[in-house]
PDB file of the backbone (N, CA, C, O) and the ligand in Angstrom, with CONECT records:
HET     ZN  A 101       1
ATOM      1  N   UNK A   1      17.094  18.214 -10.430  1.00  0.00           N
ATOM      2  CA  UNK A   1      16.770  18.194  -8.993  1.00  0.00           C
ATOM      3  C   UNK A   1      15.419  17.504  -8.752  1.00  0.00           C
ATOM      4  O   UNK A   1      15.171  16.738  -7.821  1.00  0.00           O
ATOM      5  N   UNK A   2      14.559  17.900  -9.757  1.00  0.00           N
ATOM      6  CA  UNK A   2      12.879  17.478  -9.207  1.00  0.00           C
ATOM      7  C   UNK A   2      13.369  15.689  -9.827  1.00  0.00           C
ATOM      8  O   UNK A   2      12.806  14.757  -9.252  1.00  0.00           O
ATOM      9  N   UNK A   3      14.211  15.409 -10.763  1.00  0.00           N
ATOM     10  CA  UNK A   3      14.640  13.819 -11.088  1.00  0.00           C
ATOM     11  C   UNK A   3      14.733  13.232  -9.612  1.00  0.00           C
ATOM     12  O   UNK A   3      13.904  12.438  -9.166  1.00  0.00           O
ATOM     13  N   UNK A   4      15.974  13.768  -8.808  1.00  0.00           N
ATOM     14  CA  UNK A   4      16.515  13.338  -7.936  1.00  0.00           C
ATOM     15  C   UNK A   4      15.177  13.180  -6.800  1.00  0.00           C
ATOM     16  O   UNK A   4      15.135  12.182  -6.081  1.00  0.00           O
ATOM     17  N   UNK A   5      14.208  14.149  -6.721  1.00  0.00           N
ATOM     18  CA  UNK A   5      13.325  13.921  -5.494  1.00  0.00           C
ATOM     19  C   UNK A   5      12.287  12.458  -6.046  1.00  0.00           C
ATOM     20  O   UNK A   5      11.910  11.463  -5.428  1.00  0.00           O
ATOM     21  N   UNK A   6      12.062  12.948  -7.588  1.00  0.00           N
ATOM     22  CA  UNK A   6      11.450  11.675  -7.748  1.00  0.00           C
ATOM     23  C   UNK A   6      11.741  10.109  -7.403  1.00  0.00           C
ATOM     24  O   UNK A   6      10.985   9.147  -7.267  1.00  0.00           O
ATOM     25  N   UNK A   7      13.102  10.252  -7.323  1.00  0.00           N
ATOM     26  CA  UNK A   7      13.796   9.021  -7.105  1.00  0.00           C
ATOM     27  C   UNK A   7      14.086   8.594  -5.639  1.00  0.00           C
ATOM     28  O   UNK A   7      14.373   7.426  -5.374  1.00  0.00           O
ATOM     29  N   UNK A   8      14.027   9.288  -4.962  1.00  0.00           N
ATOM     30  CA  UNK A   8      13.751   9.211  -3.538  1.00  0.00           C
ATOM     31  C   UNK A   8      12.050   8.816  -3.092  1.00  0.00           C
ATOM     32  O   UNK A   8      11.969   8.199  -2.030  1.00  0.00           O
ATOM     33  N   UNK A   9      10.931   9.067  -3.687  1.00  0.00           N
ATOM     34  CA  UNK A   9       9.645   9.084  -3.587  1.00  0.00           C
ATOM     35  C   UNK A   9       9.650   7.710  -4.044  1.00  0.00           C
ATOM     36  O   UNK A   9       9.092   6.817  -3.406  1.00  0.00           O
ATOM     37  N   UNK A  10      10.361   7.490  -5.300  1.00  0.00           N
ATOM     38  CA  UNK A  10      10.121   6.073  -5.713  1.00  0.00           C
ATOM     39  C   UNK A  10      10.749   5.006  -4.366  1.00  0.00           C
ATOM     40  O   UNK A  10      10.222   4.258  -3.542  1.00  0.00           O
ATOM     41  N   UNK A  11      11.683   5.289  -4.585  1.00  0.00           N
ATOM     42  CA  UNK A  11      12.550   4.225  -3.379  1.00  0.00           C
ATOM     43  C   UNK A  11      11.850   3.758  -1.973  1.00  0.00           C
ATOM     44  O   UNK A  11      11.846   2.671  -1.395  1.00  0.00           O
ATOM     45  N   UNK A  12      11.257   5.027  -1.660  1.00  0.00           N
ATOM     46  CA  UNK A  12      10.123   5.191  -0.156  1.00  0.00           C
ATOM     47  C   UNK A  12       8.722   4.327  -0.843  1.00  0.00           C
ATOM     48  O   UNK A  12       8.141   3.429  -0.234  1.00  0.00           O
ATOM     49  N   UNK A  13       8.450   4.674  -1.827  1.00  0.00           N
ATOM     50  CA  UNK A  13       7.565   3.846  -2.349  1.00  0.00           C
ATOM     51  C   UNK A  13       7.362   2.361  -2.243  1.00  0.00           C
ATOM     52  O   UNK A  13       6.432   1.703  -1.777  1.00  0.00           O
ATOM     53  N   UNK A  14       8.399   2.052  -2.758  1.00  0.00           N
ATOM     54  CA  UNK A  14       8.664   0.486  -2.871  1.00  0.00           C
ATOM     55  C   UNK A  14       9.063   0.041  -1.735  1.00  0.00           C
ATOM     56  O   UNK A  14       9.068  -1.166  -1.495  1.00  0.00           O
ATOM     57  N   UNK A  15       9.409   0.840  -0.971  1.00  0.00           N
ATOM     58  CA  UNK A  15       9.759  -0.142   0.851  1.00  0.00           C
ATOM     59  C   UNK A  15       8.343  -0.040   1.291  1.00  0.00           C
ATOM     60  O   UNK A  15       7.765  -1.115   1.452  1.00  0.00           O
ATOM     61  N   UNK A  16       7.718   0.982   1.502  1.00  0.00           N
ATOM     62  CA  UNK A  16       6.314   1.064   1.844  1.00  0.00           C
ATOM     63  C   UNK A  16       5.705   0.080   1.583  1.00  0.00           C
ATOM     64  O   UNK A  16       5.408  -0.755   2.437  1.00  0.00           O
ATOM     65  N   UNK A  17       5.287  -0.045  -0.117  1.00  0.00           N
ATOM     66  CA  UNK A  17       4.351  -1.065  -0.358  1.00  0.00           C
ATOM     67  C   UNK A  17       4.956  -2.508  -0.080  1.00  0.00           C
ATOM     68  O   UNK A  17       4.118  -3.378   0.159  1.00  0.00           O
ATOM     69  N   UNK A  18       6.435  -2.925  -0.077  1.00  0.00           N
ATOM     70  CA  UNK A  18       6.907  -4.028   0.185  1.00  0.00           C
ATOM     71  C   UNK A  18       6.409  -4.307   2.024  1.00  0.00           C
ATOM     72  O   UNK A  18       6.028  -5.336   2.582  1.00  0.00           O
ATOM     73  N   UNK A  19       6.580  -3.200   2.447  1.00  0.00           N
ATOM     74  CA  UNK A  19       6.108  -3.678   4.064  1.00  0.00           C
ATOM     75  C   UNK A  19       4.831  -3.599   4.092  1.00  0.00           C
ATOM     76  O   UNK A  19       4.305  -3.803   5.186  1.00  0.00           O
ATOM     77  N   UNK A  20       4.312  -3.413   3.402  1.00  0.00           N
ATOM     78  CA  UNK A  20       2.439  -3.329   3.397  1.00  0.00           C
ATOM     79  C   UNK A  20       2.115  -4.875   3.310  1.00  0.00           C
ATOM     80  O   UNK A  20       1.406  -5.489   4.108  1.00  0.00           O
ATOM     81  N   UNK A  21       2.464  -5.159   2.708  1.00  0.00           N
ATOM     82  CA  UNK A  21       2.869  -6.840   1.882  1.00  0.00           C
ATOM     83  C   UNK A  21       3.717  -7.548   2.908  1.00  0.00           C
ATOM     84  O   UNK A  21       3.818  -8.759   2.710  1.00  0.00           O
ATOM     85  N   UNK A  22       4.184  -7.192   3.687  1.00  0.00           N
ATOM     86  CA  UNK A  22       5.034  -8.081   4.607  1.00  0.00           C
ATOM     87  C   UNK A  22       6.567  -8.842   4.362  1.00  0.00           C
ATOM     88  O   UNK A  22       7.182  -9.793   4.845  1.00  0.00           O
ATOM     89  N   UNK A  23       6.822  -7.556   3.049  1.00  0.00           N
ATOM     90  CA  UNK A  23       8.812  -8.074   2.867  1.00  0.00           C
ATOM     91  C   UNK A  23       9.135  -7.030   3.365  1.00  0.00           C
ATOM     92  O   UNK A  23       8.499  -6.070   3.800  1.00  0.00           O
ATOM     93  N   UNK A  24      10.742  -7.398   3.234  1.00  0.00           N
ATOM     94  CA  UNK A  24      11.694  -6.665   3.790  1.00  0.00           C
ATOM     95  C   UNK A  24      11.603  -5.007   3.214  1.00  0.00           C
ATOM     96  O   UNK A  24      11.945  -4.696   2.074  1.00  0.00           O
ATOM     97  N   UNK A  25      11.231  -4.319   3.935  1.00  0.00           N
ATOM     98  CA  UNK A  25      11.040  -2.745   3.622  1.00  0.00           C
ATOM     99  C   UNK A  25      12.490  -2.084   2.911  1.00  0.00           C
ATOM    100  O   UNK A  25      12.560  -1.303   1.962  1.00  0.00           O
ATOM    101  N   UNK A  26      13.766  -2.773   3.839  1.00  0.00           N
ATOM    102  CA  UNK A  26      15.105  -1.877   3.289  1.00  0.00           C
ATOM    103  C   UNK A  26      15.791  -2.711   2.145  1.00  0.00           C
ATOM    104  O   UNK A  26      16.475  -2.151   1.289  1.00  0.00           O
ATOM    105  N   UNK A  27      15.623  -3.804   2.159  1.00  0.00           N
ATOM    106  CA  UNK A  27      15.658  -4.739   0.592  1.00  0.00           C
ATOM    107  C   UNK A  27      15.009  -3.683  -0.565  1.00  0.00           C
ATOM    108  O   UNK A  27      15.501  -2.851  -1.327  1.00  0.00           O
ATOM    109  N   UNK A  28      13.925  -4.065  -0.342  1.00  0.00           N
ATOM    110  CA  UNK A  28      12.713  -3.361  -1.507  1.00  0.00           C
ATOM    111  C   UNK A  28      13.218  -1.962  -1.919  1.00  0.00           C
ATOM    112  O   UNK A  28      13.456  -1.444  -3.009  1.00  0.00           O
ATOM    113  N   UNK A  29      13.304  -1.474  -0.423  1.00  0.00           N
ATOM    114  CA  UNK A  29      13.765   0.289  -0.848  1.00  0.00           C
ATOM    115  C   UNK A  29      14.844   0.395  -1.608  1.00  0.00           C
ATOM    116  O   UNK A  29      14.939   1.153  -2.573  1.00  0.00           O
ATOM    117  N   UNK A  30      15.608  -0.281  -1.248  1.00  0.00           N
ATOM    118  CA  UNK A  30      17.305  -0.030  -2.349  1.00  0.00           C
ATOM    119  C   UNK A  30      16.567  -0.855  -3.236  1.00  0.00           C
ATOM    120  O   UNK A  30      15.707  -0.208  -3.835  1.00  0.00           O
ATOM    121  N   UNK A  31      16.600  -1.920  -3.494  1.00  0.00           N
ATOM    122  CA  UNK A  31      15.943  -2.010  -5.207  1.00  0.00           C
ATOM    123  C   UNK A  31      14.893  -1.060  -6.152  1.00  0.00           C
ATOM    124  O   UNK A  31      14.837  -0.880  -7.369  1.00  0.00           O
ATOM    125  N   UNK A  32      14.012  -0.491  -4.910  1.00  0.00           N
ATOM    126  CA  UNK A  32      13.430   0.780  -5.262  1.00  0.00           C
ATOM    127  C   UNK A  32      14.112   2.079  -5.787  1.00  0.00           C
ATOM    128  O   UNK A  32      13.567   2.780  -6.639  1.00  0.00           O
ATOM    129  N   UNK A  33      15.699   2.462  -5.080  1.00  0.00           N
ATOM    130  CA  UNK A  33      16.058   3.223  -5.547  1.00  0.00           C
ATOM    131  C   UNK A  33      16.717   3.330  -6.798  1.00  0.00           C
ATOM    132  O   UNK A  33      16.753   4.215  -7.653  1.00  0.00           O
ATOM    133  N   UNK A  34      17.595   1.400  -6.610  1.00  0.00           N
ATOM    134  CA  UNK A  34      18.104   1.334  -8.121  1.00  0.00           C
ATOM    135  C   UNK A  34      18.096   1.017  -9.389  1.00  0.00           C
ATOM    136  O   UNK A  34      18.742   1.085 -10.434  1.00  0.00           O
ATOM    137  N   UNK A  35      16.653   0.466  -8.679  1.00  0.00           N
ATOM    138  CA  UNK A  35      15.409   0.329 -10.578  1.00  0.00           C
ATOM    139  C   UNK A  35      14.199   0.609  -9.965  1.00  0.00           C
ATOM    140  O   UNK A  35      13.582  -0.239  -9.320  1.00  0.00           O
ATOM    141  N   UNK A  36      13.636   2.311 -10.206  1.00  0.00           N
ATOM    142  CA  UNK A  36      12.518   1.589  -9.387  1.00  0.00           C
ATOM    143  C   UNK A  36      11.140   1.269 -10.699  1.00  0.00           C
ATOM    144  O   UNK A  36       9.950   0.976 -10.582  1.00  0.00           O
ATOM    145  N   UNK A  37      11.983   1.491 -11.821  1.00  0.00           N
ATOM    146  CA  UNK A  37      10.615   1.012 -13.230  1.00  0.00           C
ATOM    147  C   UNK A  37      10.847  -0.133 -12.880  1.00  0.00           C
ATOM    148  O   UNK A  37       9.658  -0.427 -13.006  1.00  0.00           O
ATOM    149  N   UNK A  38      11.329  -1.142 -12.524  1.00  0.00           N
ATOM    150  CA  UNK A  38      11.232  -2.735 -12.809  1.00  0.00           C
ATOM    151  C   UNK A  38      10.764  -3.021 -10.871  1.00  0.00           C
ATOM    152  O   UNK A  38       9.794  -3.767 -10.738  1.00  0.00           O
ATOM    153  N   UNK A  39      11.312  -2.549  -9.692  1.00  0.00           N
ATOM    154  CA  UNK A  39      11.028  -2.521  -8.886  1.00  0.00           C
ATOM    155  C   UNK A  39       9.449  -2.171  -8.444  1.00  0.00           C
ATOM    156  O   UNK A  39       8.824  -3.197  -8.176  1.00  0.00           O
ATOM    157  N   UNK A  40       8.754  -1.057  -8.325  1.00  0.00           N
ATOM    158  CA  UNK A  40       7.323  -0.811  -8.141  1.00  0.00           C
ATOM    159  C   UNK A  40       6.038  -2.003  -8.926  1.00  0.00           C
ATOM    160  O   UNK A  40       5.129  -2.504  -8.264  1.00  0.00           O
ATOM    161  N   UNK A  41       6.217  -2.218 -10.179  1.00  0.00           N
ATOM    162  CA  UNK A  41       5.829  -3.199 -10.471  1.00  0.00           C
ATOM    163  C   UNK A  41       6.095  -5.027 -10.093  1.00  0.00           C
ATOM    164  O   UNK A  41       5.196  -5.857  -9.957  1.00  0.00           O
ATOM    165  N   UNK A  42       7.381  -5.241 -10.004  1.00  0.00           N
ATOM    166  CA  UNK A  42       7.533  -6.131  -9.257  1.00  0.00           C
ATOM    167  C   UNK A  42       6.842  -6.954  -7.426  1.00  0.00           C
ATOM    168  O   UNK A  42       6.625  -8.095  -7.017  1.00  0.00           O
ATOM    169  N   UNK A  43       6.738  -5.569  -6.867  1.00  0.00           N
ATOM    170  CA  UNK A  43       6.070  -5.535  -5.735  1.00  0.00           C
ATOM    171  C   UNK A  43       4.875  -6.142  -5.622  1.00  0.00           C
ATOM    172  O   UNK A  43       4.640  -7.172  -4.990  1.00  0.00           O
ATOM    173  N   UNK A  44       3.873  -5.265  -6.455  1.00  0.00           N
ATOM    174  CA  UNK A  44       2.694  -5.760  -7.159  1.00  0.00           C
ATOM    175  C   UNK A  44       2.629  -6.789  -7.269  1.00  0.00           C
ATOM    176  O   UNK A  44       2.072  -7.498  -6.430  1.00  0.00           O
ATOM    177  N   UNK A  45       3.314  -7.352  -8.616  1.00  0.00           N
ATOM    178  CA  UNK A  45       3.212  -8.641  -9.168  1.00  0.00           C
ATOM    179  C   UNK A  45       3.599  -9.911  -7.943  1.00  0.00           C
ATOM    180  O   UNK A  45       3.018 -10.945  -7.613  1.00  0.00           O
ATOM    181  N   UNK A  46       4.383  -9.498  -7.664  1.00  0.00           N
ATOM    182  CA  UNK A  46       5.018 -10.670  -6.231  1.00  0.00           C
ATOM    183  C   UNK A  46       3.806 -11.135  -5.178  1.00  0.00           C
ATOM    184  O   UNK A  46       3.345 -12.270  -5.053  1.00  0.00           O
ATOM    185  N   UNK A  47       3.482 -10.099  -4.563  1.00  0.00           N
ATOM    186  CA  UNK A  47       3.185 -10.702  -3.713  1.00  0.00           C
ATOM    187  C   UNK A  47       1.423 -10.016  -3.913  1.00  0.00           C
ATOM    188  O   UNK A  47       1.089  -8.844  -4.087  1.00  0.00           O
ATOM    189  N   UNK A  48       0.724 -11.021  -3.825  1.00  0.00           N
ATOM    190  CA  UNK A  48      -1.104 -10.897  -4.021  1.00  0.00           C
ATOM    191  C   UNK A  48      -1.343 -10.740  -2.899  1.00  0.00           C
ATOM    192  O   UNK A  48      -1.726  -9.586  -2.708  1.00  0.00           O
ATOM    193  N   UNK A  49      -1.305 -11.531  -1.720  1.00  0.00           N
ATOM    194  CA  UNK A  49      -1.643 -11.833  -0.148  1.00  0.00           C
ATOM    195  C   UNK A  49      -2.588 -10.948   0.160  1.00  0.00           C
ATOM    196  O   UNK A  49      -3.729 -11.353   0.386  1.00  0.00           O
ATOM    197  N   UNK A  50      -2.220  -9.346   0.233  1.00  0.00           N
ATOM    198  CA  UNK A  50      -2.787  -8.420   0.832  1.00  0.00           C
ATOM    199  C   UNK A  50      -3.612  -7.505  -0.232  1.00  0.00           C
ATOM    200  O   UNK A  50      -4.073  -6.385  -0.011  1.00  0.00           O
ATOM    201  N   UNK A  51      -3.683  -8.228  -1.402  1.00  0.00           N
ATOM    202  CA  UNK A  51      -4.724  -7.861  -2.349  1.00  0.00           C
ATOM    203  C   UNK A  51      -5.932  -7.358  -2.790  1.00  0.00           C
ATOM    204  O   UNK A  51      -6.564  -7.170  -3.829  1.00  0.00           O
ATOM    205  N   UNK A  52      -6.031  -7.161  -1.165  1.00  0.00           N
ATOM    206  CA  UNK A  52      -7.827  -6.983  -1.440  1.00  0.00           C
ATOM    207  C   UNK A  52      -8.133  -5.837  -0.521  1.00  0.00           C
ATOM    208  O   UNK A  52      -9.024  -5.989   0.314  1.00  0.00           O
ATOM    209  N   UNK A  53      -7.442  -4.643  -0.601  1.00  0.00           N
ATOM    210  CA  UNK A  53      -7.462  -3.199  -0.728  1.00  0.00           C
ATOM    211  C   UNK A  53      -8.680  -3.221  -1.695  1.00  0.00           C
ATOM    212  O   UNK A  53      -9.575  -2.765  -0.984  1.00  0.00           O
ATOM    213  N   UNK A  54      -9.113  -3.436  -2.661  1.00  0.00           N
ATOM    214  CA  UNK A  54     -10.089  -3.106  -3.556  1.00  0.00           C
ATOM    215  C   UNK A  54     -11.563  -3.434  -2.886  1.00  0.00           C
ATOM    216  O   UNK A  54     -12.520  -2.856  -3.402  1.00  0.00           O
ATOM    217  N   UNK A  55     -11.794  -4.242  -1.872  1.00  0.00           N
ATOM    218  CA  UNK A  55     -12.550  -4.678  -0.915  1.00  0.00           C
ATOM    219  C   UNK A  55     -13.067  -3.760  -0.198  1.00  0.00           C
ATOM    220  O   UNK A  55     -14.251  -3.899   0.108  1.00  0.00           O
ATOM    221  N   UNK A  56     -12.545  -2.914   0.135  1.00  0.00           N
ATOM    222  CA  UNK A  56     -12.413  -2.310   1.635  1.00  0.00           C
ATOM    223  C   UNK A  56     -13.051  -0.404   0.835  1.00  0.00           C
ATOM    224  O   UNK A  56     -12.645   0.256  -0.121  1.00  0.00           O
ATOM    225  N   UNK A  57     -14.238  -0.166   1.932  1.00  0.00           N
ATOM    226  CA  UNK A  57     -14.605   1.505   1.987  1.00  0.00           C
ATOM    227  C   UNK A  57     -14.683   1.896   3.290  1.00  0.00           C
ATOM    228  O   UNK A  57     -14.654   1.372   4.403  1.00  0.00           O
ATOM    229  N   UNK A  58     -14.835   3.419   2.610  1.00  0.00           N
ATOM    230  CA  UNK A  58     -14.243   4.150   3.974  1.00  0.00           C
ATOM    231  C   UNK A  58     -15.335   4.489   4.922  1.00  0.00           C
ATOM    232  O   UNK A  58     -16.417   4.869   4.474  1.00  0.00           O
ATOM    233  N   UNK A  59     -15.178   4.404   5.908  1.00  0.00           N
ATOM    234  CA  UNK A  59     -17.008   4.373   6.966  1.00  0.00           C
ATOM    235  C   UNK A  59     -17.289   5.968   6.754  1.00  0.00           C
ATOM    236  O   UNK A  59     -16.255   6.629   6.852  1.00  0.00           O
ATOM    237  N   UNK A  60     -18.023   6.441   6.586  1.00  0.00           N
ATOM    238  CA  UNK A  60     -18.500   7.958   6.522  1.00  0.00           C
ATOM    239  C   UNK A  60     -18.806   8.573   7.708  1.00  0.00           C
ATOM    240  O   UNK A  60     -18.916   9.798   7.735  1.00  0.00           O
ATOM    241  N   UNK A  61     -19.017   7.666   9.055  1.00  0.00           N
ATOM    242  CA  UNK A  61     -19.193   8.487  10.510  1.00  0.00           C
ATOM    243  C   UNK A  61     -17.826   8.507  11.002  1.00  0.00           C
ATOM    244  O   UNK A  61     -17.338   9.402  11.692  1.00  0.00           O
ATOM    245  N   UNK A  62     -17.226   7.420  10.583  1.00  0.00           N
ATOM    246  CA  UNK A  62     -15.673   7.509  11.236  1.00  0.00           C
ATOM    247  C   UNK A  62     -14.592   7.925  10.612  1.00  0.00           C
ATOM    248  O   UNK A  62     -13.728   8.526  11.249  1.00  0.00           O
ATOM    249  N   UNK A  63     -14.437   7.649   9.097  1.00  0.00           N
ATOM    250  CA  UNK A  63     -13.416   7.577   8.157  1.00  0.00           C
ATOM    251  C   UNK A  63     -12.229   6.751   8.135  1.00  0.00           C
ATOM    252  O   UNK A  63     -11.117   6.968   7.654  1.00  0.00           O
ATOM    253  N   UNK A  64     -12.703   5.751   8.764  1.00  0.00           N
ATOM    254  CA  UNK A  64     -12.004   4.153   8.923  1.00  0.00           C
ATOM    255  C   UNK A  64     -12.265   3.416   7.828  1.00  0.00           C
ATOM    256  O   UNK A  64     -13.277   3.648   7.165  1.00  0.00           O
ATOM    257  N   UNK A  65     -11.305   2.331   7.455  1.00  0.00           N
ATOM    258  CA  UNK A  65     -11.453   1.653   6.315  1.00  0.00           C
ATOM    259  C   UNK A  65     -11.910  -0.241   6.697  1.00  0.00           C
ATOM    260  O   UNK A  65     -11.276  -1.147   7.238  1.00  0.00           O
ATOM    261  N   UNK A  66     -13.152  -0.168   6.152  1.00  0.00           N
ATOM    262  CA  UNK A  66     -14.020  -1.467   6.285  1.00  0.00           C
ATOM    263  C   UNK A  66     -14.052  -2.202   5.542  1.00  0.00           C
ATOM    264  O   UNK A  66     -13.838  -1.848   4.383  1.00  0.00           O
ATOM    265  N   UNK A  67     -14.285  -3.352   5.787  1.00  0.00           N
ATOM    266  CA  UNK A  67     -14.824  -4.152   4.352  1.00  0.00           C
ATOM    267  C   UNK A  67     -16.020  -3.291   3.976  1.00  0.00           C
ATOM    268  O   UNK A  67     -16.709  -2.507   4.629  1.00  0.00           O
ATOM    269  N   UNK A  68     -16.050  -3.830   2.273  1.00  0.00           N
ATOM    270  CA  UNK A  68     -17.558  -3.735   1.537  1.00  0.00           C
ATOM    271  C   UNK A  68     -18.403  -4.842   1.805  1.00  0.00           C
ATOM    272  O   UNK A  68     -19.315  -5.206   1.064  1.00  0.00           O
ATOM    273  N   UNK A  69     -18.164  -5.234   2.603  1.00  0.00           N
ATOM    274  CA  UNK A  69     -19.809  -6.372   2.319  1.00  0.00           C
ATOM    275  C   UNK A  69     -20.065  -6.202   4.084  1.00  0.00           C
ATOM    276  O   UNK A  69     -20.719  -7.064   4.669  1.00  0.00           O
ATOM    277  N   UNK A  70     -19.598  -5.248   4.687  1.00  0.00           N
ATOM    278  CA  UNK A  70     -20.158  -4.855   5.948  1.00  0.00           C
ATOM    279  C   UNK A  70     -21.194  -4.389   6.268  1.00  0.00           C
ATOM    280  O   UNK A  70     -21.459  -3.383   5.610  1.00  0.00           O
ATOM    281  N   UNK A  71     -22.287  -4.787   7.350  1.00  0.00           N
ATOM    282  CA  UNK A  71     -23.233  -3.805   7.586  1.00  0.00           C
ATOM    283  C   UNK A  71     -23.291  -2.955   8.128  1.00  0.00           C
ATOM    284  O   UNK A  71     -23.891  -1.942   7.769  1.00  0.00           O
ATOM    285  N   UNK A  72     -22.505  -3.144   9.471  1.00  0.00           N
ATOM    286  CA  UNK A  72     -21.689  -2.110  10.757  1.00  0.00           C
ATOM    287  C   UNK A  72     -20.443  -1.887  10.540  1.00  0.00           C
ATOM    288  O   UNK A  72     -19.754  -2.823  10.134  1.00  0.00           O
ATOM    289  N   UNK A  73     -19.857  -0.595  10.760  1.00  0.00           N
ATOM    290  CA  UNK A  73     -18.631  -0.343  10.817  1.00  0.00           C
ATOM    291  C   UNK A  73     -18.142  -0.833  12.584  1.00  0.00           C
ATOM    292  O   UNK A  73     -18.594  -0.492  13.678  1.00  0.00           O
ATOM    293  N   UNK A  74     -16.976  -1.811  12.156  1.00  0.00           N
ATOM    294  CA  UNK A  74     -16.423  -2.410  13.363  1.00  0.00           C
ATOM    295  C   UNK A  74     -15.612  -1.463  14.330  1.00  0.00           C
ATOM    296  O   UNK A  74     -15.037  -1.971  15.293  1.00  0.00           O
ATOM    297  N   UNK A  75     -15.542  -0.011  14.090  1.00  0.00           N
ATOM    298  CA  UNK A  75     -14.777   0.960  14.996  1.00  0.00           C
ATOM    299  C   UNK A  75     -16.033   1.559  15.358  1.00  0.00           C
ATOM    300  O   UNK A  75     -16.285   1.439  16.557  1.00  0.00           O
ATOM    301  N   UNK A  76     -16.847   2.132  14.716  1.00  0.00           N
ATOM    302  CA  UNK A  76     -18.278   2.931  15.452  1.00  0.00           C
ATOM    303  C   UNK A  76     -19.164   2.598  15.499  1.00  0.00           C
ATOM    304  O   UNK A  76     -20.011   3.256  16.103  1.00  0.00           O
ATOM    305  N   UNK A  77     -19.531   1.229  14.817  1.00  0.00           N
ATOM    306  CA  UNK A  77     -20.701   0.393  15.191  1.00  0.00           C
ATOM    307  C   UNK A  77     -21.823   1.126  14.013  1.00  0.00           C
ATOM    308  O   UNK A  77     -22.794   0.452  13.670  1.00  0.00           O
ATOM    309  N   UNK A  78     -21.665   2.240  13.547  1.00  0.00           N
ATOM    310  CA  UNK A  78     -22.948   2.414  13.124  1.00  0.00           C
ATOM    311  C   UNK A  78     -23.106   1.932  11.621  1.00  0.00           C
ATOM    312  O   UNK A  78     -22.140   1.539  10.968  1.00  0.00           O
ATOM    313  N   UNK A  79     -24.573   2.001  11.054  1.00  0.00           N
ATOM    314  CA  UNK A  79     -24.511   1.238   9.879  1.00  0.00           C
ATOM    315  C   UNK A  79     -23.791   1.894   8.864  1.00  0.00           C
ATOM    316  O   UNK A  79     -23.369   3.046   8.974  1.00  0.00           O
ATOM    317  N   UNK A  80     -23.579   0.847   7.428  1.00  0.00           N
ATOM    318  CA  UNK A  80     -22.619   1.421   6.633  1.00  0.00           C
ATOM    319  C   UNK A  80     -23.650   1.322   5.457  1.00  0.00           C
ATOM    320  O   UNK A  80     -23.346   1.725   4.334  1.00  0.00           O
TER     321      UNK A  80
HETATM  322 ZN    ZN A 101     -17.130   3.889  11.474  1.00  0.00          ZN2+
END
């Protein structure tokens, strides 16, 4: 049973991050559900575009997500 939920988490997974990325969410998800070891990594590897999540912290007056090389947070203005 806890197999089966995992495999549902995976599937939601891979449409998620595929629409994060800007593919087809219900493509991704069924390939998510029916491999999702070769699927979740694939995602990744495919598409870079939106890559730069690693960029980005979280403002501490707002808890909005900024660039790092910001001085002001662009939702509350105050410094970062
Ligand atoms: Zn802020």
């Amino acid at each position: 049973m806890e197999l089966f939920i995992f495999w549902i988490i995976f599937g939601c997974m891979t449409g998620f991050f595929a629409s994060m990325r800007g593919r087809n969410w219900f493509g991704w998800g069924i390939f998510g559900f029916c491999l999702p070891i070769v699927a979740i990594p694939m995602v990744f590897i495919l598409s870079k575009k939106y890559e730069n999540l690693d960029d980005m912290i979280k403002c501490k007056s707002c808890a909005e997500w900024i660039k790092a090389e910001a001085n002001k947070c662009k939702f509350c203005r105050s410094d970062v």
